[in-house]
Backbone as CSV, one residue per row, in Angstrom:
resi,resn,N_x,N_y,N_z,CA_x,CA_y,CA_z,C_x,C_y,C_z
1,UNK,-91.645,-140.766,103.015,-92.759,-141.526,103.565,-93.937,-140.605,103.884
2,UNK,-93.530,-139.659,104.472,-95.037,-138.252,104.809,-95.517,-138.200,103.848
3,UNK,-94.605,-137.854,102.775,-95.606,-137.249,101.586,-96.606,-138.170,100.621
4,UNK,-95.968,-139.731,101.088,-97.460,-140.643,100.691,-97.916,-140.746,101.049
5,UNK,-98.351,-140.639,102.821,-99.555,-140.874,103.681,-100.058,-139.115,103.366
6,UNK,-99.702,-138.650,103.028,-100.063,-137.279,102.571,-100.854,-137.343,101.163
7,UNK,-100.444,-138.281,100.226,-101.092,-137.813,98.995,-102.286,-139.099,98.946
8,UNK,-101.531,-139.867,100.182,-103.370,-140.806,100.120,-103.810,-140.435,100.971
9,UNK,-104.063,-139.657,101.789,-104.728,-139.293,102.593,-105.616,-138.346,101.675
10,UNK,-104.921,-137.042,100.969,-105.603,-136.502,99.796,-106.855,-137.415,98.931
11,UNK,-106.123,-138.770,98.219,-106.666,-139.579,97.538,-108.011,-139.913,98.237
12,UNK,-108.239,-140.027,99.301,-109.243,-140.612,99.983,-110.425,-139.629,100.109
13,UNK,-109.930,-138.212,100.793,-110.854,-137.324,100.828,-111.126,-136.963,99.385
14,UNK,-110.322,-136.538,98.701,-111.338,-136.597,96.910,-112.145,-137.349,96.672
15,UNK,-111.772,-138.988,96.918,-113.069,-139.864,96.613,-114.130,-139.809,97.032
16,UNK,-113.888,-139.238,98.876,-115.369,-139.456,99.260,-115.965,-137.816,98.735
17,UNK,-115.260,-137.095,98.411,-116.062,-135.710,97.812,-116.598,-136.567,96.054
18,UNK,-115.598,-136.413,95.614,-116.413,-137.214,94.249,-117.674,-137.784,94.125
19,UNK,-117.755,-138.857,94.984,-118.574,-139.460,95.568,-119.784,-138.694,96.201
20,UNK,-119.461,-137.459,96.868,-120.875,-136.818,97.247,-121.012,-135.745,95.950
21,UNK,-120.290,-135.508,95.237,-120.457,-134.721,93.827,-121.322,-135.508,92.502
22,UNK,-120.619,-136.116,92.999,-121.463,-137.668,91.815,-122.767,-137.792,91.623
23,UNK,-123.311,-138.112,93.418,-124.674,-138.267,93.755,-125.488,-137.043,93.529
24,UNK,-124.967,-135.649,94.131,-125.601,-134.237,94.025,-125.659,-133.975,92.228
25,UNK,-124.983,-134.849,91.197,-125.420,-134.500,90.026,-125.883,-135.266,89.652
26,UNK,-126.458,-136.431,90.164,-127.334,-137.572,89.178,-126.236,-138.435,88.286
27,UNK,-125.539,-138.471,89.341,-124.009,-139.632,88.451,-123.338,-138.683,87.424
28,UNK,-123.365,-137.434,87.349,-123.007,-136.747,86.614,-123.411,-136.542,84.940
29,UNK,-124.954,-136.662,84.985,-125.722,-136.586,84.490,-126.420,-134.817,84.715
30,UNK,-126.306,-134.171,85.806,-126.915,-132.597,86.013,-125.655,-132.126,86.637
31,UNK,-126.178,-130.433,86.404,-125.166,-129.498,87.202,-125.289,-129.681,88.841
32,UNK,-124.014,-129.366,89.134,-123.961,-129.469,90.721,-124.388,-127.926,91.243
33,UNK,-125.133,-128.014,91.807,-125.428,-126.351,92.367,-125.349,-126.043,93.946
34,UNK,-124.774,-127.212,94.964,-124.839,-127.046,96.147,-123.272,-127.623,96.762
35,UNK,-121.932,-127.541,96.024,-120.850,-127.697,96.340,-121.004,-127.453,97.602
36,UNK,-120.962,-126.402,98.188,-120.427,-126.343,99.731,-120.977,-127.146,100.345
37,UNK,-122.169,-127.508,100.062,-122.886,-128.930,100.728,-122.065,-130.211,101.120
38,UNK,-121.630,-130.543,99.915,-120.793,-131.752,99.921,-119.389,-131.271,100.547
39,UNK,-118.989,-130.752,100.319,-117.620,-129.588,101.577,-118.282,-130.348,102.748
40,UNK,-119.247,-129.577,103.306,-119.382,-129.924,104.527,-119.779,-131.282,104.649
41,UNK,-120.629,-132.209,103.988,-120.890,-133.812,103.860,-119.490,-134.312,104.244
42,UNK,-118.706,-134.099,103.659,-116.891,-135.173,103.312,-116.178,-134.477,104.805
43,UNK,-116.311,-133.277,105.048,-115.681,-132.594,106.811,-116.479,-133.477,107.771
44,UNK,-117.329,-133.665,107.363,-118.252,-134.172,109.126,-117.322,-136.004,108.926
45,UNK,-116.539,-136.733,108.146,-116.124,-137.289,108.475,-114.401,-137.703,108.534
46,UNK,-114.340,-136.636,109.748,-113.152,-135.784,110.182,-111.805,-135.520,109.594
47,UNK,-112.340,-134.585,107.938,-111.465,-133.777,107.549,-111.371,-132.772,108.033
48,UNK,-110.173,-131.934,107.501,-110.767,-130.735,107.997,-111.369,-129.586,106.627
49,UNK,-111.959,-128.806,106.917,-112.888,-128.014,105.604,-111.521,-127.522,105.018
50,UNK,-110.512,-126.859,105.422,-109.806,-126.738,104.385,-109.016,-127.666,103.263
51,UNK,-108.685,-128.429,103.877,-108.269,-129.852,103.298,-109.315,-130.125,102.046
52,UNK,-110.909,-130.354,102.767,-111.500,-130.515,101.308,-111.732,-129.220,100.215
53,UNK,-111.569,-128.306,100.664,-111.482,-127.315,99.542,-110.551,-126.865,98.446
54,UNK,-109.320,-127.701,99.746,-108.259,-127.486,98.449,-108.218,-128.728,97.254
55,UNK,-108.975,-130.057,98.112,-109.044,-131.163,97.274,-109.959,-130.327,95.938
56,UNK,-111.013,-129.805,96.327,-111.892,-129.225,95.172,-111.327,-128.919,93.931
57,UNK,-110.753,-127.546,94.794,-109.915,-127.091,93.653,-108.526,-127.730,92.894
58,UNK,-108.248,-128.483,93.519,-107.508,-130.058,92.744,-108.372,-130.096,91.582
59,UNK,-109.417,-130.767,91.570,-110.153,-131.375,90.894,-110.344,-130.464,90.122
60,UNK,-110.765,-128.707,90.024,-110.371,-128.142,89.368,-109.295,-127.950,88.487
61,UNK,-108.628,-127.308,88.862,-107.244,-127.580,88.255,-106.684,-128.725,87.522
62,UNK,-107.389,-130.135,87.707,-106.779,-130.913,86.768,-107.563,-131.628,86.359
63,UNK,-108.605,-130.781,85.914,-109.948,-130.839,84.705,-110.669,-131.642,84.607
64,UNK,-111.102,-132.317,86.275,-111.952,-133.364,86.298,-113.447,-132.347,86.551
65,UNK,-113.216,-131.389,87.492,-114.560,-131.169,87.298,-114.466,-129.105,86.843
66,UNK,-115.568,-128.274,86.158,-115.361,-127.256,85.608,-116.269,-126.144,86.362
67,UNK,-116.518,-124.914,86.366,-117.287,-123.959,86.619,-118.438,-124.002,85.730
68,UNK,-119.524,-123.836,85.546,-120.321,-123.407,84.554,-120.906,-122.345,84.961
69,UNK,-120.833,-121.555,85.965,-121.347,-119.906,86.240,-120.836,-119.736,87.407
70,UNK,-120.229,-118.651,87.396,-119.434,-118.276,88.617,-120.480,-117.382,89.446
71,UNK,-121.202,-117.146,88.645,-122.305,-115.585,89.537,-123.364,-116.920,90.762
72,UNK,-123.977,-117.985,90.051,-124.608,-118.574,90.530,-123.828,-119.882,91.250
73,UNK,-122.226,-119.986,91.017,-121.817,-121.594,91.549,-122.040,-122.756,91.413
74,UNK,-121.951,-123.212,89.691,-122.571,-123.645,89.408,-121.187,-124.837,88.780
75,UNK,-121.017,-125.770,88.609,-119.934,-126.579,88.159,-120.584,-128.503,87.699
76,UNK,-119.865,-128.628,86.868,-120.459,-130.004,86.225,-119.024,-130.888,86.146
77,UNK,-118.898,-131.978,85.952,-118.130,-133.089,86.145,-117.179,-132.574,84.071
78,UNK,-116.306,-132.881,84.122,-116.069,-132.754,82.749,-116.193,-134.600,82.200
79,UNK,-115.699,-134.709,81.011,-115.960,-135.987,80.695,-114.842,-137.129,81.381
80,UNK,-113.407,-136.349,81.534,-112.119,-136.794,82.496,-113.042,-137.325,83.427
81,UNK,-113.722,-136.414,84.088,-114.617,-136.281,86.008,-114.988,-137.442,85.778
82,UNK,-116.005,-137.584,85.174,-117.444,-138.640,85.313,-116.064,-140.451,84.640
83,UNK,-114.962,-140.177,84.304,-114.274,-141.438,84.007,-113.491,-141.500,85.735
84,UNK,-114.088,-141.399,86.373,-112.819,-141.308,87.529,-114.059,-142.307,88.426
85,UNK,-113.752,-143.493,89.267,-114.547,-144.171,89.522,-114.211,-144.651,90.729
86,UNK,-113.095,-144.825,91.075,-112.149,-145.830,92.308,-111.083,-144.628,92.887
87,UNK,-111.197,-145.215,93.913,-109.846,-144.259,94.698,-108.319,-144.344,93.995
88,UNK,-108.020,-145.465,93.135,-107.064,-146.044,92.564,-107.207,-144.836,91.169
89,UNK,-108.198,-144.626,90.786,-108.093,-143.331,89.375,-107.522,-142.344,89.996
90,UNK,-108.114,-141.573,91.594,-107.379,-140.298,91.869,-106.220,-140.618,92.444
91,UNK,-105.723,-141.899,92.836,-104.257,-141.812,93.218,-103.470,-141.362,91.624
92,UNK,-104.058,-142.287,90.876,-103.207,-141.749,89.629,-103.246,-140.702,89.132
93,UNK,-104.516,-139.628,89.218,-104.531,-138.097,89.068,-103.602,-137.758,89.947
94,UNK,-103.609,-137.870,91.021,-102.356,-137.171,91.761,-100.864,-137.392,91.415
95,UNK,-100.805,-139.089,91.464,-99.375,-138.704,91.032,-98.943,-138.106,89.741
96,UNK,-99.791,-138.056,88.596,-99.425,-137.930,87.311,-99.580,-135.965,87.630
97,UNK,-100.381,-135.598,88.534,-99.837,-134.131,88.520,-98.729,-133.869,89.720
98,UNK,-98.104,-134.573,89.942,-96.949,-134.318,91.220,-96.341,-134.656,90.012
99,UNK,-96.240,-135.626,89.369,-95.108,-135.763,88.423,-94.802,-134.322,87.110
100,UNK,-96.107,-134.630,86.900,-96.042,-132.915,85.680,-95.348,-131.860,86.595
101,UNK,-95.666,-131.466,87.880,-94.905,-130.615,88.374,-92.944,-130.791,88.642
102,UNK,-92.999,-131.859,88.896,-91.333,-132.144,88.530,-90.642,-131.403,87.053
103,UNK,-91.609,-132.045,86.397,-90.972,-132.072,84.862,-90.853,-130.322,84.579
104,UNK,-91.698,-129.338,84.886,-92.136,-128.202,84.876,-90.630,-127.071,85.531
């Protein structure tokens, strides 16, 4: 039971980061150049900052959104990213990578 109020609890804070990632690229139309921004946007409604950073790098890791310059911090939605729309898409990113990790 923890570990689903755990992985929607996850589910929720991704969306509302998505959601401020979305907007900071023009619907994912431009590069995002002010990530930590939206970090702190999605914390002020009482996550905690680590929580959303690791959501980030979720989203990393399972190729919704990419780096495009590491010197400057610079990252864009991949084409996966910009298909992800409802909190109901990242529940299913999550479970389908909790599940790949079983199989692994």
């Amino acid at each position: 039971m923890e570990n689903s109020e755990n992985e929607k609890r996850s589910a929720e804070i991704m969306f509302l980061l998505i959601r401020e990632l979305w907007y900071q690229s023009d619907y994912g139309k431009k590069v995002m150049k002010n990530v930590a921004r939206c970090i702190y946007e999605v914390k002020k409604s009482s996550c905690k900052e680590l929580e959303v950073a690791q959501c980030f790098l979720f989203l990393i890791d399972n190729g919704l959104i990419r780096e495009i310059s590491k010197e400057h911090h610079l990252y864009e939605f991949t084409d996966a990213g910009k298909n992800v729309t409802t909190q109901k898409d990242v529940e299913d990113i999550i479970n389908q990578s909790f599940y790949n990790r079983l199989i692994q």
